[in-house]
LUMBAMAR-751385 format. One line per field, with one value per residue: x, y, z of N, C-alpha, C in turn; residue number from 1. Coordinates in Angstrom, 2 decimals, decimal comma. Example, Ala and Ser with C-alpha at 12.3 -4.5 7.8 and 13.67 -1.06 7.14 Angstrom:
2
nc1: 13,19 | 12,85 $
nc2: -5,69 | -2,25 $
nc3: 7,80 | 7,08 $
cac1: 12,30 | 13,67 $
cac2: -4,50 | -1,06 $
cac3: 7,80 | 7,14 $
cc1: 13,20 | 12,90 $
cc2: -3,30 | 0,03 $
cc3: 7,80 | 7,87 $
k: 1 | 2 $
END
This chain:
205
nc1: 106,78 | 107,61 | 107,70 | 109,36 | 109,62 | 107,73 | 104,01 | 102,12 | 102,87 | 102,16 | 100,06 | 98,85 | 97,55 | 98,14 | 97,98 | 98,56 | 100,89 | 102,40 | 101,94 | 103,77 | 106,06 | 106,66 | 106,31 | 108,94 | 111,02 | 110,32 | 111,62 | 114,35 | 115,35 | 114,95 | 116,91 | 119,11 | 119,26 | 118,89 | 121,09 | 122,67 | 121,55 | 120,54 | 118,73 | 119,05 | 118,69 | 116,16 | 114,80 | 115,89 | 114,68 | 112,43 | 111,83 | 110,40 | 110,96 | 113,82 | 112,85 | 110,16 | 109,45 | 110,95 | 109,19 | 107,25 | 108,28 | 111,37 | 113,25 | 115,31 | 114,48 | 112,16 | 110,71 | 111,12 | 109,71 | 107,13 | 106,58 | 106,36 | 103,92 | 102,70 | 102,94 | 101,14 | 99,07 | 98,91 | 97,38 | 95,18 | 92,56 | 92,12 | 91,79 | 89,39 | 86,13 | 83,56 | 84,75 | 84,51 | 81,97 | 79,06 | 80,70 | 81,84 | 84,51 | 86,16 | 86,80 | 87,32 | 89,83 | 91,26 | 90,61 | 92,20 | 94,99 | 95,10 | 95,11 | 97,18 | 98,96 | 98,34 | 99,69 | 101,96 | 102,46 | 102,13 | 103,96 | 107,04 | 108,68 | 107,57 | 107,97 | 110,06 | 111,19 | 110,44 | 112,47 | 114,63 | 113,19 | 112,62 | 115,51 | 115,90 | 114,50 | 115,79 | 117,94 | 116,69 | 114,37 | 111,43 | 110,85 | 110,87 | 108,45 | 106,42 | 106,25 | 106,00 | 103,32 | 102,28 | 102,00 | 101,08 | 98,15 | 97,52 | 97,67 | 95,91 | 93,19 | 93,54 | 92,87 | 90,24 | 88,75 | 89,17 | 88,16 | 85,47 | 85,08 | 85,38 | 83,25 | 80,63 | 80,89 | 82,82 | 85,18 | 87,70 | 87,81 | 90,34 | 93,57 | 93,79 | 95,54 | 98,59 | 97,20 | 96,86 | 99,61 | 100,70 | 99,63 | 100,13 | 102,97 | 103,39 | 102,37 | 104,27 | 106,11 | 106,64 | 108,60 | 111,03 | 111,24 | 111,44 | 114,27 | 115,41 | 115,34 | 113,27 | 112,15 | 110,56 | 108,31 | 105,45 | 104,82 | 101,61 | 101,18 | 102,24 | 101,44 | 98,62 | 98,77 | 99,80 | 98,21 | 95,37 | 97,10 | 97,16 | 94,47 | 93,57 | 93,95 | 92,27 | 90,02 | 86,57 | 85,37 $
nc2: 103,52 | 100,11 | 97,41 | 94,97 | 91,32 | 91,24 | 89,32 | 91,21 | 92,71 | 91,82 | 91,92 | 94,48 | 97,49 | 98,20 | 101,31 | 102,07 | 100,74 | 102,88 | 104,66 | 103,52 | 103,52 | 106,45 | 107,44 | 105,99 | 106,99 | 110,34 | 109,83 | 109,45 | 111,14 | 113,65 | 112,60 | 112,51 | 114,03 | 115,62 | 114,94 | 113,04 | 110,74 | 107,49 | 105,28 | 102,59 | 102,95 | 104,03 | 101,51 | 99,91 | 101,38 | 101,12 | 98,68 | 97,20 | 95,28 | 96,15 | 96,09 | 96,44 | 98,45 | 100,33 | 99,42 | 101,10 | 103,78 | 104,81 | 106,17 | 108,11 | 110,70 | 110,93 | 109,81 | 111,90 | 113,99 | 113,06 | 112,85 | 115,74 | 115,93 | 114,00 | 115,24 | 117,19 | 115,74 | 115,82 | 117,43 | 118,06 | 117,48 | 119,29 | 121,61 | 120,97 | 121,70 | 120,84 | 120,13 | 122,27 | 123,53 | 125,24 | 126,92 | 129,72 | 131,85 | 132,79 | 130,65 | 128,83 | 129,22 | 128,94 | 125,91 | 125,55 | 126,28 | 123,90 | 121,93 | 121,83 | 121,72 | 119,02 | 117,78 | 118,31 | 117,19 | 114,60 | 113,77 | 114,99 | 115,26 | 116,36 | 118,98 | 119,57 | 118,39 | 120,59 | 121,81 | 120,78 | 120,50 | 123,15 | 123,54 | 121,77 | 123,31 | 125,19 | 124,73 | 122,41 | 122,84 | 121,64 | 120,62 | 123,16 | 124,24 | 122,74 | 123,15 | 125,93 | 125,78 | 124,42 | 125,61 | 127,78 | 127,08 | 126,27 | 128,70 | 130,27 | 128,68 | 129,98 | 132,43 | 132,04 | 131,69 | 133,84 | 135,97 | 135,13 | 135,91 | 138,53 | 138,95 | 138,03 | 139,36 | 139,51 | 139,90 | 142,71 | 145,23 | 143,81 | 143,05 | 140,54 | 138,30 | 139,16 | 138,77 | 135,99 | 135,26 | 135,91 | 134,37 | 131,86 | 131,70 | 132,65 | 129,98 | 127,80 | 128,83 | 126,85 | 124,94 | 125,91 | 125,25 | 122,59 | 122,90 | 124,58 | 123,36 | 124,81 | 125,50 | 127,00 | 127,45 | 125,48 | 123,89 | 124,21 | 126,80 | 128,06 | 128,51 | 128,79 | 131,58 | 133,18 | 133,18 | 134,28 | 136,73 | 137,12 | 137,40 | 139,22 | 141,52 | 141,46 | 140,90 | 142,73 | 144,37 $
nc3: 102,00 | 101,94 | 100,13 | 99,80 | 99,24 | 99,78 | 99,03 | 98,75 | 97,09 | 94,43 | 93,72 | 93,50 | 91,95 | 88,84 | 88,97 | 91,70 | 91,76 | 90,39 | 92,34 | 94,62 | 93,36 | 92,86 | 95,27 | 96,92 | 94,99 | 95,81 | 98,37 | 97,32 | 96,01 | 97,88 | 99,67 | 98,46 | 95,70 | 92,82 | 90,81 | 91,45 | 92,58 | 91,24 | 88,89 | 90,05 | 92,69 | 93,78 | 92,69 | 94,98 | 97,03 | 96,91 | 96,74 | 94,39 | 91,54 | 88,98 | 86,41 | 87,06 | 87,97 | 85,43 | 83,58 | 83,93 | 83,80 | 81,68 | 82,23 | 85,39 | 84,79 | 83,79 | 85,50 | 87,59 | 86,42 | 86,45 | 88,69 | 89,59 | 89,20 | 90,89 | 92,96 | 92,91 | 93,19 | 95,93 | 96,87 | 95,42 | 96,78 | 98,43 | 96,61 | 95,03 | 94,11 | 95,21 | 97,87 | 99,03 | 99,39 | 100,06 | 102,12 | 103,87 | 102,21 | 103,55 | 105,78 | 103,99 | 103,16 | 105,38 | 105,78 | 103,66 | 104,68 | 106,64 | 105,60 | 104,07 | 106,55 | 107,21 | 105,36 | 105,58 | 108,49 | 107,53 | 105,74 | 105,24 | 103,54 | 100,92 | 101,43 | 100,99 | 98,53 | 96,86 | 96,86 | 95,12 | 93,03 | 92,23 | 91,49 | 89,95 | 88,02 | 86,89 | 85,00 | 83,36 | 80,82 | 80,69 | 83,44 | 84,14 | 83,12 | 83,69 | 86,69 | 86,74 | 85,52 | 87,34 | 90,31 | 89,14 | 88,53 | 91,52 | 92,75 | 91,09 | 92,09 | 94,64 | 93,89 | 93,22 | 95,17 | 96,83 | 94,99 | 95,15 | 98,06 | 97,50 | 96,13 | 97,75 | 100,05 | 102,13 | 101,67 | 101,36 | 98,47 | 97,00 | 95,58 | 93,60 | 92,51 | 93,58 | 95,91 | 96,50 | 95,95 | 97,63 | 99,96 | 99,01 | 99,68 | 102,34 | 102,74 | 101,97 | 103,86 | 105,55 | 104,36 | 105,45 | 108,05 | 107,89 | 107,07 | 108,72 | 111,29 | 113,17 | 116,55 | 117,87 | 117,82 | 116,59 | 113,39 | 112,92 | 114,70 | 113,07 | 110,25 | 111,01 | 112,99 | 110,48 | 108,86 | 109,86 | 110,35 | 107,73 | 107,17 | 108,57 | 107,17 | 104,98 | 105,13 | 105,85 | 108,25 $
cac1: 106,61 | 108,35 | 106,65 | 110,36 | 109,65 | 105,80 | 103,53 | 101,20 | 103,17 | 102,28 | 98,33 | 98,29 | 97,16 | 99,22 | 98,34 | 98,99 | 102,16 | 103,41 | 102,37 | 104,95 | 107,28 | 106,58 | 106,98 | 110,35 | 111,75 | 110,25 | 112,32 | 115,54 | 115,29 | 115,05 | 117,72 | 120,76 | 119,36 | 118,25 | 121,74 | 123,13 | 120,15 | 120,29 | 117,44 | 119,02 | 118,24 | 115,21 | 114,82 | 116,14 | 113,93 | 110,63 | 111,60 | 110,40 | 112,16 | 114,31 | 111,75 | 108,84 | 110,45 | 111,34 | 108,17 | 106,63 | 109,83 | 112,53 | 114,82 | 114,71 | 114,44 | 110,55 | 110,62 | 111,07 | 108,82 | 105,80 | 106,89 | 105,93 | 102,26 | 102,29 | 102,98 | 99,99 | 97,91 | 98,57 | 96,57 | 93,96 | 91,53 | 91,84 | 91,29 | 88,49 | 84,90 | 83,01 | 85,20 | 84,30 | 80,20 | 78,21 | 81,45 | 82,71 | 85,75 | 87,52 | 86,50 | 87,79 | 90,99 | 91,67 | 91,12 | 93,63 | 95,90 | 95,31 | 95,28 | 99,02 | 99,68 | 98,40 | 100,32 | 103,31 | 102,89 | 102,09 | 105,54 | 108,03 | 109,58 | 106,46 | 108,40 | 111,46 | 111,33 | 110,14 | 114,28 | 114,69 | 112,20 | 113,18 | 117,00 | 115,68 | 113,61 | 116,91 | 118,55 | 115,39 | 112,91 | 110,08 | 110,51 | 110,60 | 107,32 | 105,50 | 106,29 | 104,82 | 101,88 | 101,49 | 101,98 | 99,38 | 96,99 | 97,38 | 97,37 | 94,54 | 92,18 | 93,28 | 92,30 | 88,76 | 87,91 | 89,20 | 86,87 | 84,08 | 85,14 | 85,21 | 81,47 | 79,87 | 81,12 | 83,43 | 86,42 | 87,97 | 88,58 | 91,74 | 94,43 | 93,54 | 96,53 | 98,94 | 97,13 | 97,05 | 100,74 | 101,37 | 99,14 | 100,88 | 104,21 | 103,22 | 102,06 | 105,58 | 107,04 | 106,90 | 109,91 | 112,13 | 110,78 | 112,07 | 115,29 | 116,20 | 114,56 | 113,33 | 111,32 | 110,83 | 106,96 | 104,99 | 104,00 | 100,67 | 101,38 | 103,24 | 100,26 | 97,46 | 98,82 | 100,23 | 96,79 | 94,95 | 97,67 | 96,81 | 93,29 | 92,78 | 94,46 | 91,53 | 88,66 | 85,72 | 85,13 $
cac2: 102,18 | 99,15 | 95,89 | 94,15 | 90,31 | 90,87 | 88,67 | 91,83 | 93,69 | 91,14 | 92,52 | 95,94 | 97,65 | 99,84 | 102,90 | 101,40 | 100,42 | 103,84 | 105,43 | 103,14 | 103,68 | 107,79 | 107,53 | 105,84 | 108,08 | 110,88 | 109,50 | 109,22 | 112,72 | 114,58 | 112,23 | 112,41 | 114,97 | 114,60 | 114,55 | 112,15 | 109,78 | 106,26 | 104,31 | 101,46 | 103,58 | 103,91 | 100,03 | 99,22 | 101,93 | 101,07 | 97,03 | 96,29 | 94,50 | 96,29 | 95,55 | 96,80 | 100,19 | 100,26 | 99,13 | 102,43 | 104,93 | 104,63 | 106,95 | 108,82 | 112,26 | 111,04 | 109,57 | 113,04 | 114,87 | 112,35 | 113,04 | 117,09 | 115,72 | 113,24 | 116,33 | 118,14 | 115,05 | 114,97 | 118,76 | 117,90 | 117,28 | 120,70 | 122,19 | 120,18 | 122,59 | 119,96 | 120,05 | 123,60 | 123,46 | 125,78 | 127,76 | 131,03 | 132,43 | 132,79 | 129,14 | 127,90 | 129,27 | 128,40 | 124,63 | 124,97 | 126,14 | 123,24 | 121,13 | 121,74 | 121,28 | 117,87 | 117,19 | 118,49 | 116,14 | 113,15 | 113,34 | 116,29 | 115,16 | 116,62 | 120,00 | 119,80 | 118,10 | 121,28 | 122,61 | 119,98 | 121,16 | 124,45 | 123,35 | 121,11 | 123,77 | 126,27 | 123,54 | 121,89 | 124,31 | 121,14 | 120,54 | 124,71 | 124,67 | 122,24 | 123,82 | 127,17 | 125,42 | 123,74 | 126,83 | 128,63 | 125,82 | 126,61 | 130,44 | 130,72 | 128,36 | 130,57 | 133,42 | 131,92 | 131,81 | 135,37 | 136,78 | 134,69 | 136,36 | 139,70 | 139,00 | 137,97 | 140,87 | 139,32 | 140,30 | 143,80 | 144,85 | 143,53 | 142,71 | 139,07 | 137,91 | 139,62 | 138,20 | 134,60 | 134,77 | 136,21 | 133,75 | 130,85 | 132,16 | 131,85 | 128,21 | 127,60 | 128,95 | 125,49 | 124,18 | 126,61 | 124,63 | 121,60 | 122,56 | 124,75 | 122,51 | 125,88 | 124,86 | 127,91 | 127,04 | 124,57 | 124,80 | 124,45 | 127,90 | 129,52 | 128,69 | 129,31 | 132,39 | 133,87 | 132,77 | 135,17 | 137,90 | 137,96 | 137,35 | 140,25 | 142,53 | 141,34 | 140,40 | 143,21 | 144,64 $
cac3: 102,53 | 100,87 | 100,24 | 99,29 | 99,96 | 100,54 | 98,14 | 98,55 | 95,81 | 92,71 | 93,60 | 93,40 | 90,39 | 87,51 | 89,66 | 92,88 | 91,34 | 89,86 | 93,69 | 95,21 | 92,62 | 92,68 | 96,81 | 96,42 | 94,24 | 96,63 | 99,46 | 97,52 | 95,28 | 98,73 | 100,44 | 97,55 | 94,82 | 91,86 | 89,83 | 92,54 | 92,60 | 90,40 | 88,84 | 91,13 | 94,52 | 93,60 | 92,93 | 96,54 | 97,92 | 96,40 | 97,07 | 93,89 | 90,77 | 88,06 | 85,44 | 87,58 | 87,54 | 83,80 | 82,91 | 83,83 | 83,57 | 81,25 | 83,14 | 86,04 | 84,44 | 83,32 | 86,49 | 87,87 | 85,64 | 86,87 | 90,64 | 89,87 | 88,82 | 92,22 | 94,09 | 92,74 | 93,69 | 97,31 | 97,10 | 94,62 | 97,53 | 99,00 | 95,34 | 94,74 | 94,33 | 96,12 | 99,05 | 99,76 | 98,43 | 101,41 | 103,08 | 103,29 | 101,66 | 104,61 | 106,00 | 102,69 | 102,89 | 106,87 | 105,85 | 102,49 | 105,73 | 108,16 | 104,84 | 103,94 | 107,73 | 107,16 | 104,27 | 106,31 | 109,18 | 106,97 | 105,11 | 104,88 | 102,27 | 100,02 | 100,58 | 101,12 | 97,63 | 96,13 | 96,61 | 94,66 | 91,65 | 91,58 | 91,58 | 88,09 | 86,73 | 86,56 | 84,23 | 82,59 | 80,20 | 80,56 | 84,59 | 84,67 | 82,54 | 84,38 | 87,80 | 86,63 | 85,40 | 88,28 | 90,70 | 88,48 | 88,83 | 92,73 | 92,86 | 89,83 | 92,40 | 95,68 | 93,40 | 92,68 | 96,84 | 96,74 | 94,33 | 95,76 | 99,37 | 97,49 | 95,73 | 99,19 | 100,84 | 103,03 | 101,76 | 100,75 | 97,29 | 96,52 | 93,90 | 94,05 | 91,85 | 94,51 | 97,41 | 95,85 | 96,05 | 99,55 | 100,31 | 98,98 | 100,06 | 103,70 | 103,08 | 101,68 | 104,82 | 106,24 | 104,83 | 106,63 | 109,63 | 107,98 | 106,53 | 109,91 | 112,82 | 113,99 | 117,34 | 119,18 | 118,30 | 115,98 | 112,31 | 113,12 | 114,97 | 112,19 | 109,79 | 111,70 | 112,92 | 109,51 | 108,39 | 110,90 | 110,23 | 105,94 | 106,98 | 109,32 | 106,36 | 103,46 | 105,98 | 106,14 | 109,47 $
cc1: 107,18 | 107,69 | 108,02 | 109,89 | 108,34 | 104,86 | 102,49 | 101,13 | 102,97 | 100,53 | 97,76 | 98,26 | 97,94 | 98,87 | 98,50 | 100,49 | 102,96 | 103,54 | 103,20 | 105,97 | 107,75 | 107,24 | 108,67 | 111,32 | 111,69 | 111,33 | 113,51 | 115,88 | 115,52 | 116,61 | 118,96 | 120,47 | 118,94 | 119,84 | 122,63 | 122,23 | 120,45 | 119,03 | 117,68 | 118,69 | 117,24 | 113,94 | 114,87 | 115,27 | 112,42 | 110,77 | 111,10 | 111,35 | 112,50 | 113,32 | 110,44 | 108,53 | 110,66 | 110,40 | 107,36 | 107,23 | 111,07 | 113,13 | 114,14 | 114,45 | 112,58 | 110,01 | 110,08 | 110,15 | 107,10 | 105,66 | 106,07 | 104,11 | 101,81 | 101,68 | 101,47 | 98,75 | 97,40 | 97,51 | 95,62 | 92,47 | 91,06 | 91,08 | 89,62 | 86,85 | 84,00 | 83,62 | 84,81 | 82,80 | 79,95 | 79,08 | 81,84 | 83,95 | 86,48 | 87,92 | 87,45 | 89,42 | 92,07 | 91,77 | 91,79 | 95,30 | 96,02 | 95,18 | 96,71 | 99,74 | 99,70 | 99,07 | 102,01 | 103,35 | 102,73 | 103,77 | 106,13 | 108,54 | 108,93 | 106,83 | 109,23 | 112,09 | 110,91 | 111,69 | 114,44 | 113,94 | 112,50 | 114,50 | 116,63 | 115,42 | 115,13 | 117,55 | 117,41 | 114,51 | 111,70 | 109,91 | 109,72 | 108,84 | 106,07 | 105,09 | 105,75 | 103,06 | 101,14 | 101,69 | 100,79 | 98,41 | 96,12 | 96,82 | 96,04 | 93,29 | 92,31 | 92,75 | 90,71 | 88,26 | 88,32 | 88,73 | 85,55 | 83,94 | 84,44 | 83,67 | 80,34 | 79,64 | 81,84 | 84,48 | 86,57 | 88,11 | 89,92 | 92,33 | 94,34 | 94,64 | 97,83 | 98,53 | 96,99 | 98,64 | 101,05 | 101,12 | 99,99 | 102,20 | 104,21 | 103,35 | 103,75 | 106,65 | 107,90 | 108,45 | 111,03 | 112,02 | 111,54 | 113,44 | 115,96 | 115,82 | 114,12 | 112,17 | 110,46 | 109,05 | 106,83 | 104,57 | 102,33 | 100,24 | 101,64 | 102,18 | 99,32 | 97,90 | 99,26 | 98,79 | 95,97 | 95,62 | 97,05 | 95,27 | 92,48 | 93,10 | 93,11 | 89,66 | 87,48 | 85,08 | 83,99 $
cc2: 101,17 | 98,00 | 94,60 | 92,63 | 89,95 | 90,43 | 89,95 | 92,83 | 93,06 | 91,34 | 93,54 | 96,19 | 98,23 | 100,69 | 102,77 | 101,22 | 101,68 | 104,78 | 104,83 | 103,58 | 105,48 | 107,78 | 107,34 | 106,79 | 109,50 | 111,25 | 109,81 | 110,55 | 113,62 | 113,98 | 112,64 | 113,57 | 114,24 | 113,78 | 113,14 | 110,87 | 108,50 | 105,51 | 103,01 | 101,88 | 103,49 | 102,35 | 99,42 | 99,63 | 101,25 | 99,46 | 96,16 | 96,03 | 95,65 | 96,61 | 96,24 | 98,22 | 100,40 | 100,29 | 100,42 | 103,58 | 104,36 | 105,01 | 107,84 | 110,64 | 111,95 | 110,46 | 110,88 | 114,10 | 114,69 | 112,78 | 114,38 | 117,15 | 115,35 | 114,32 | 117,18 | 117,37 | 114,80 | 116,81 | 119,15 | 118,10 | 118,68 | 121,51 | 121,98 | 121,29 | 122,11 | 119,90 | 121,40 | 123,96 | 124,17 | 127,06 | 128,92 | 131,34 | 132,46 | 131,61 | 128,24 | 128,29 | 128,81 | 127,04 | 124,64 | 124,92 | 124,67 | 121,91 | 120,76 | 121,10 | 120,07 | 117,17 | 116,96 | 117,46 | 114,48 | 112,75 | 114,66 | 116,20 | 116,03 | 118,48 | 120,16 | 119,06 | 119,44 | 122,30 | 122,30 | 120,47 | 122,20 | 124,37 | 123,11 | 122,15 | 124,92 | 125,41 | 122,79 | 122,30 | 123,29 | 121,39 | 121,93 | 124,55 | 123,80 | 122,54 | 125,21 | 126,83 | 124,85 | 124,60 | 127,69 | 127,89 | 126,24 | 128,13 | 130,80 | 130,00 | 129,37 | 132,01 | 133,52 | 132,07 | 133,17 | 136,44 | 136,58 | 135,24 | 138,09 | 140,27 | 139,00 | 138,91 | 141,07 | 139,85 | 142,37 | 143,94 | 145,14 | 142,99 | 140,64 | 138,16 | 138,00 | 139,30 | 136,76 | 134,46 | 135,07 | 134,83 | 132,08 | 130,85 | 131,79 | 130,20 | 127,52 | 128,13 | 127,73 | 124,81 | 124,99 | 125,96 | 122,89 | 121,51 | 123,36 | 124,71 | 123,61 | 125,34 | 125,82 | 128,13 | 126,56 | 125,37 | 124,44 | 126,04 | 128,73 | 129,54 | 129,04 | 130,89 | 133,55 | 133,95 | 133,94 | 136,75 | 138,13 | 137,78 | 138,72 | 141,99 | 142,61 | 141,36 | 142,08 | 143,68 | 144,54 $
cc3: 101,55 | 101,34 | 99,80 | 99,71 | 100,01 | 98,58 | 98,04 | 97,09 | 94,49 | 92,63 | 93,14 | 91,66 | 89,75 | 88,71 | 90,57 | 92,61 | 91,20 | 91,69 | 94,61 | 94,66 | 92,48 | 94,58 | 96,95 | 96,07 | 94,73 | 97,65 | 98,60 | 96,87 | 96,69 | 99,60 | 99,21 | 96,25 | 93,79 | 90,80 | 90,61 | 93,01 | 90,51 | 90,03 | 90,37 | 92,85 | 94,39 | 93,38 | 94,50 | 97,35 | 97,87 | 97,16 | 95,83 | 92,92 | 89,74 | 86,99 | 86,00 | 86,99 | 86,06 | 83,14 | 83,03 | 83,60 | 83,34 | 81,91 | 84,56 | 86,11 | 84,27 | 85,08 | 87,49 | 87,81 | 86,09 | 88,66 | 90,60 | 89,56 | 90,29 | 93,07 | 94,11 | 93,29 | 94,79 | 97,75 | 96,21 | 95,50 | 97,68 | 98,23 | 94,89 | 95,12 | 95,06 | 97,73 | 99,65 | 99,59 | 100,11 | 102,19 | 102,33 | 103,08 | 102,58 | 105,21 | 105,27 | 102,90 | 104,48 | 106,42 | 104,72 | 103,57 | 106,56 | 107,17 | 104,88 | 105,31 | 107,84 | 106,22 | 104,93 | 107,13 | 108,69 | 106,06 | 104,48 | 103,81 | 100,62 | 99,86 | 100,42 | 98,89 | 96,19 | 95,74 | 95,53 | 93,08 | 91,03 | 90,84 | 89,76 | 87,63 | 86,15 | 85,39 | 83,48 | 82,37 | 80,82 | 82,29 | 85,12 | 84,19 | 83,34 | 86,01 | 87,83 | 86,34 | 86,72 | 89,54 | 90,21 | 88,91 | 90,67 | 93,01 | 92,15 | 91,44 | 93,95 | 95,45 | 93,44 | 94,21 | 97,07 | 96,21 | 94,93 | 96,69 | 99,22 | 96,99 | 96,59 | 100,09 | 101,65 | 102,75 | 101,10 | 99,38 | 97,04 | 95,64 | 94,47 | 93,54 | 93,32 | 95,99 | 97,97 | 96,77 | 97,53 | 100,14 | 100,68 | 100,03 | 101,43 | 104,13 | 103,08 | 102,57 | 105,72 | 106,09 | 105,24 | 107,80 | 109,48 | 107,90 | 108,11 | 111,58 | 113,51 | 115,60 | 118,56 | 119,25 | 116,48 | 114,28 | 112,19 | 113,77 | 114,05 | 111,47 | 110,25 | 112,15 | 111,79 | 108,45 | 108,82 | 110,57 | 108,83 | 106,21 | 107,20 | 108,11 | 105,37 | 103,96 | 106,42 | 107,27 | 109,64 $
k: 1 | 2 | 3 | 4 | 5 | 6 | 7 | 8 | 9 | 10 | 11 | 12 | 13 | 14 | 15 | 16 | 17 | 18 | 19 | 20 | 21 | 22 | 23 | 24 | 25 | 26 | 27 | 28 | 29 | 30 | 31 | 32 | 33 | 34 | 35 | 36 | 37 | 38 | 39 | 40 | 41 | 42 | 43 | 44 | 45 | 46 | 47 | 48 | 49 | 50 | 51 | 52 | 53 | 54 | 55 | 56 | 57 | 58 | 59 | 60 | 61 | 62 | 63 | 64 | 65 | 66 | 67 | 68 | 69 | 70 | 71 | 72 | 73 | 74 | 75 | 76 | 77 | 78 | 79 | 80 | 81 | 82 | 83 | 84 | 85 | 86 | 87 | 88 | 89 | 90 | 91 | 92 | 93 | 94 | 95 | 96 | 97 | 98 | 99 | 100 | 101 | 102 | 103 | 104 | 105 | 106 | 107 | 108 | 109 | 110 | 111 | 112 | 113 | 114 | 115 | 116 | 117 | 118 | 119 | 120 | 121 | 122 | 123 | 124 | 125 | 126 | 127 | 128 | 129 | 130 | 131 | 132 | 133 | 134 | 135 | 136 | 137 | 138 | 139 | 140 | 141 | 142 | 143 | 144 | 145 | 146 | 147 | 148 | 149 | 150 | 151 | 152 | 153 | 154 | 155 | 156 | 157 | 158 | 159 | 160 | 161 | 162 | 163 | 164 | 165 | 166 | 167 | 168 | 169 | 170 | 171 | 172 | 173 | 174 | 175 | 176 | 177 | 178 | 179 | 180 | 181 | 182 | 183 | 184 | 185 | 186 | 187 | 188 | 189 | 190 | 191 | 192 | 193 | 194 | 195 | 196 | 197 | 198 | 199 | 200 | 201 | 202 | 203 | 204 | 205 $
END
């Protein structure tokens, strides 16, 4: 969203400020790349001033680096031990599914920007290092509802490391849906049913 012009943007706070300025840079990282991408695109996109921008990121390599944190923030919720307090293991992992789906239909750009990450991390040791950390971060907590599944009784015993990642992997099917308009049915379909398929593999008769 751009506030160019609007007296609303001399209100908002520092962190109000850097999530315009992180969105922005969102939008133009997935539209032109990262090595093809200017501080000044990023200026026009956001709407605000030169100086605004600057004032929180020298360049847009730190720029960049802050974007792979954003990303982790728009799936903090899901993570969150409080968000899951009372449910079962399987419960828990159906809404991390119908989570992502909401992340998906709120703005694509959230994976299609992950090409984009990987592309950096091949070429940049810090981007690479913070993208494993922050991958672990993910997999380590789909691990922890997978032990809990397997302590309850619900689940089978399984290699929980190994079923973390399948796991993920599925979720990350999505942007094939963005990058090749596939339509022949919804990703609410593809998740939910790929969901159901690794469920009925781990799930306890």
């Amino acid at each position: 969203m751009k506030y160019k012009g609007n007296h609303l943007t001399e209100n908002r706070t520092k962190a109000e400020r850097k999530v315009e300025i992180l969105e922005a840079a969102l939008n133009i990282f997935v539209k032109k790349g990262y090595a093809e991408t200017r501080m000044d695109d990023i200026v026009q996109e956001s709407g605000l001033s030169k100086g605004a921008i600057y004032w929180h990121y020298k360049n847009k390599r730190e720029l960049f680096l802050s974007l792979i944190d954003h990303w982790l923030d728009q799936f903090a919720p899901i993570m969150s031990p409080g968000y899951h307090a009372g449910k079962k293991a399987e419960v828990i992992l159906k809404d991390i599914a119908r989570f992502t789906v909401r992340i998906f239909n709120r703005n694509r750009n959230w994976f299609l920007a992950e090409i984009e990450f990987w592309a950096m991390a091949s070429r940049d040791e810090e981007v690479r290092e913070k993208g494993i950390a922050l991958y672990n971060g993910i997999i380590s907590e789909i691990e922890s509802v997978l032990r809990k599944g397997i302590r309850k009784g619900e689940f089978l015993e399984i290699d929980t490391r190994q079923t973390a990642l399948m796991l993920m992997n599925n979720l990350q099917g999505i942007i094939w849906f963005v990058l090749f308009k596939d339509e022949t049915f919804s990703v609410d379909d593809y998740i939910k049913g790929s969901m159901e398929m690794m469920l009925r593999g781990i799930v306890k008769s």
